[in-house]
C-alpha positions in Angstrom: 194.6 131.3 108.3 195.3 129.1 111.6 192.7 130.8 113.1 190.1 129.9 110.7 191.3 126.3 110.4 191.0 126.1 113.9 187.4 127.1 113.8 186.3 125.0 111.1 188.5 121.9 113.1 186.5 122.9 116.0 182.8 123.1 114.8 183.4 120.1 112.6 184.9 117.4 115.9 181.8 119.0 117.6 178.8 118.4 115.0 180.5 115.2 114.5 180.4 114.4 118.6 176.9 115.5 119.7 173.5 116.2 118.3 172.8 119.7 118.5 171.2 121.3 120.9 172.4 121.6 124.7 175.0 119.0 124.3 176.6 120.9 121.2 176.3 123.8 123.7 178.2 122.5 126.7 180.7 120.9 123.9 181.3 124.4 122.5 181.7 125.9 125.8 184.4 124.0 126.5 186.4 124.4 123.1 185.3 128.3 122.8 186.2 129.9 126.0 189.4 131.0 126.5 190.5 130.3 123.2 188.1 132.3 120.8 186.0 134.3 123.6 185.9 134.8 126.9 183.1 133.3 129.1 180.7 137.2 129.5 180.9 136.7 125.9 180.0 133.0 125.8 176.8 133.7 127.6 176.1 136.9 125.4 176.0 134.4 122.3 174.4 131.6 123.7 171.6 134.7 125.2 171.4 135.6 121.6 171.3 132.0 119.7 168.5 131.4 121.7 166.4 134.6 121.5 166.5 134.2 117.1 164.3 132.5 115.3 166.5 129.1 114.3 169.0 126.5 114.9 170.1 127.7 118.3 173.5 125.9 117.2 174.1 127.1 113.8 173.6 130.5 115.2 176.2 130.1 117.9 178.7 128.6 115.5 178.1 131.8 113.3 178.6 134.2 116.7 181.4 132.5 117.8 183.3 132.2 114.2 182.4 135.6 113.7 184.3 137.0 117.1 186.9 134.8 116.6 187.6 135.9 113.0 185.0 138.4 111.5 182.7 137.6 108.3 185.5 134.7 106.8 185.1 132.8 110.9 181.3 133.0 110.7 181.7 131.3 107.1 183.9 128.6 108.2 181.8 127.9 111.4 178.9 128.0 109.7 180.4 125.4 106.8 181.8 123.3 109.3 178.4 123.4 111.8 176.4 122.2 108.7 179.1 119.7 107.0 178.5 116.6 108.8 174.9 116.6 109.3 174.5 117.5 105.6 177.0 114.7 104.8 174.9 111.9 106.8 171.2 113.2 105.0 173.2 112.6 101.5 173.8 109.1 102.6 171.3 108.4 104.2 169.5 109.9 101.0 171.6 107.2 98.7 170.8 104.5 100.6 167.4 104.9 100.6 167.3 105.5 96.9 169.3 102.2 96.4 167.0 99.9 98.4 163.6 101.9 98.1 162.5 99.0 95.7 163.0 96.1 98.3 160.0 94.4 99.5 161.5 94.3 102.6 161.5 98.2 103.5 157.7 98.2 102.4 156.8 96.0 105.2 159.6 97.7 107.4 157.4 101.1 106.7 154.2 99.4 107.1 155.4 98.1 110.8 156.5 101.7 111.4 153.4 103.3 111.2 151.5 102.0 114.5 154.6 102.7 116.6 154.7 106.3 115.3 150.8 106.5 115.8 151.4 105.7 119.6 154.1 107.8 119.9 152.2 110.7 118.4 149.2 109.7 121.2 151.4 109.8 124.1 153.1 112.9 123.2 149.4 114.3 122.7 148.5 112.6 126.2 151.9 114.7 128.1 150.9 117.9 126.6 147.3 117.4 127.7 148.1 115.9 131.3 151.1 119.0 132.0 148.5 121.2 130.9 145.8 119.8 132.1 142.8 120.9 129.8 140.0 122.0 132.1 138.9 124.5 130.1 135.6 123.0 127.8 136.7 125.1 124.9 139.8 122.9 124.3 138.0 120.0 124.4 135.5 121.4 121.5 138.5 122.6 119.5 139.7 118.7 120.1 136.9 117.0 118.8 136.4 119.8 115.9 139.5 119.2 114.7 139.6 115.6 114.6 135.9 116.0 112.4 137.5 118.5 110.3 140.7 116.0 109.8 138.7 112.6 109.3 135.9 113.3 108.3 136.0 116.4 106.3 139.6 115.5 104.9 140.9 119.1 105.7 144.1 119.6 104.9 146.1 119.4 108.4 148.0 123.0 108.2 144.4 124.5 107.6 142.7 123.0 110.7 145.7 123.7 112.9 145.7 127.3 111.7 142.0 127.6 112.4 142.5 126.2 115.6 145.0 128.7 116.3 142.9 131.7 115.0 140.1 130.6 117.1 142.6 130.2 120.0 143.3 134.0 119.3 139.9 135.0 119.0 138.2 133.2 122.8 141.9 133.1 124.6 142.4 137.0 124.1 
């Protein structure tokens, strides 16, 4: 029983202290090794996290509970990994059902719009210029997708899967 209130202790101080990801890695690194596993098996689970399909940190919190205290530590990890992100989305949730009404977040959304537009652009601009299209089919697949979008009103998932078959089908 210590053991498994240590794990859920441990998962929960670090999904409260980082955001997932590499920096929940190195966190569990440091609180793992030596007390649950060693560090060959440390690498073996982080190997596997990131080879599933999935959160890459839920899935080590699982491996880890689970060699430090079989099916009951890969529950508790796994309770304790998902707590306080699931916690936050419910108030979040609450708080935006409380104040969707307000004028205020209308215009708040309204002004959010353009800078997530840009944002979107410049992403689009990185991927293009890291790998740099100089192929003339992307550029058709580009501006056949963006008629398909605005002026055809294609449902999004639809043109990016037909852009993906397509892909499959010259790129083979």
């Amino acid at each position: 029983m210590h053991k498994l209130l240590e794990l859920f202790w441990t998962f929960l101080k670090i999904n409260l202290l980082s955001t997932s990801g590499p920096a929940s890695a190195g966190l569990l690194h440091t609180e793992a090794v030596g007390k649950f596993m060693t560090e060959e098996q440390f690498v073996e689970a982080v190997g596997f996290s990131s080879v599933l399909p999935g959160s890459d940190a839920l899935q080590l919190a699982m491996f880890v509970g689970y060699h430090a205290g079989g099916f009951s530590g890969a529950l508790v990890a796994c309770i304790a990994a998902t707590l306080p992100p699931t916690v936050i989305m419910l108030g979040v949730s609450l708080i935006l059902e409380r104040i969707r009404g307000e004028t205020w977040v209308g215009g708040f959304v309204r002004g959010l719009a353009p800078a997530v537009a840009v944002l979107l652009v410049i992403t689009a601009a990185r991927v293009v210029g890291e790998t740099g299209w100089r192929d003339t089919w992307q550029w058709v697949l580009l501006v056949v997708s963006a008629l398909a979008l605005v002026w055809l009103k294609v449902h999004p998932v639809m043109v990016v899967l037909g852009a993906g078959l397509v892909g499959i089908l010259i790129y083979r």
